[in-house]
N, C-alpha and C positions, 0 to 999 in steps of 0.2 A: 692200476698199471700205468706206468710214468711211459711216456712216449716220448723218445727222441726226435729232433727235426732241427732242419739249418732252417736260418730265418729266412723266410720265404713270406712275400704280399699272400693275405689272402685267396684263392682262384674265386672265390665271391666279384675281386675285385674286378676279374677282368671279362673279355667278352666268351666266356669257355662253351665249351662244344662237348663239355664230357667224357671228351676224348679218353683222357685218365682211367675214365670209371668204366669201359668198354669189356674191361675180358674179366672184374669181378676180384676178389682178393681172396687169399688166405688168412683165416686169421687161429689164434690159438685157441682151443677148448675154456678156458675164462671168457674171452671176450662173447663168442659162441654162449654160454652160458649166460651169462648176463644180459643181454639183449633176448634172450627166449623167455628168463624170468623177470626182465620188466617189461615185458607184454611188447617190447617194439620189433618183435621181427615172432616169425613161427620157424618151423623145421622144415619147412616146404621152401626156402627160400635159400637152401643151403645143400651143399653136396656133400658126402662126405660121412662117418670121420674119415679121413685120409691120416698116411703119416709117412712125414718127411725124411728126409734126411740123415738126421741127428733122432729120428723115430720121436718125433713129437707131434702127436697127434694134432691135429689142426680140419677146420671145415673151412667150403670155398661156397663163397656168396654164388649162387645162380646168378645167370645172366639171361635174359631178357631180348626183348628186337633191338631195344636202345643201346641194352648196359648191363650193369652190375641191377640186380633188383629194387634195392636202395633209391634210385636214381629216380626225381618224382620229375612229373610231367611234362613241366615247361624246363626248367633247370636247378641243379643242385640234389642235394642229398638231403633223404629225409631221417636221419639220424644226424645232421649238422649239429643242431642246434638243444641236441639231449644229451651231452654228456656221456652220449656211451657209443660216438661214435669209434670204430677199430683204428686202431694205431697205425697201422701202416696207409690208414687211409689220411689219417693227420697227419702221419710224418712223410711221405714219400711228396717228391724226393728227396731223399736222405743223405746228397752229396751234389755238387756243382757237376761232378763227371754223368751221376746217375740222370741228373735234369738235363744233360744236354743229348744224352744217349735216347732219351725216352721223344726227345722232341725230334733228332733225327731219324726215328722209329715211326713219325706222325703221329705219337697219340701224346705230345703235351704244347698244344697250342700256343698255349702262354709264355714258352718260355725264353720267347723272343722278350716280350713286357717286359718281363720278370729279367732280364739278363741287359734291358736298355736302362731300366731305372737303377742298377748296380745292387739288388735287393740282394742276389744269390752272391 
């Protein structure tokens, strides 16, 4: 699955609070799949199925005291760095409008950083 994203720094790069990963995502029945059949996530860590919208089925990552479940102890995401992390977790956000909504929402720390370096 190709995932879309504007160019944006890393959130690695900055001092994040995980604010982002707080209420958990949706993601599509592939990704959902894929991450149960390469052993990095179980069924228990997921809600769902649910279906949207446009009626496409999709599961929503459990959240946790921190976060999204994903979210390991000290900081970051422990599907970072496999290849199968969900798309909307690499691309959001998805638009200079959506990054500056989510920061005046208080759950994207960074994107004061992210909007002083002229990255967005």
């Amino acid at each position: 699955m190709i995932c879309n994203k504007i160019c944006l720094s890393s959130c690695i790069e900055f001092d994040c609070r995980d604010d982002c990963c707080r209420f958990g995502v949706d993601i599509p029945v592939e990704e959902y799949t894929d991450l149960i059949s390469n052993n990095l996530a179980t069924s228990n860590e997921f809600t769902g199925p649910g279906i949207d919208e446009n009626c496409a089925v999709y599961y929503r990552t459990r959240v946790g005291q921190r976060g999204c479940v994903f979210l390991l102890p000290q900081r970051g995401c422990r599907l970072h760095g496999t290849g199968h992390k969900p798309c909307i977790c690499q691309s959001f956000p998805r638009t200079f409008e959506e990054a500056e909504t989510a920061y005046q929402e208080g759950y994207l720390p960074c994107f004061n950083q992210i909007n002083e370096k002229g990255v967005v």
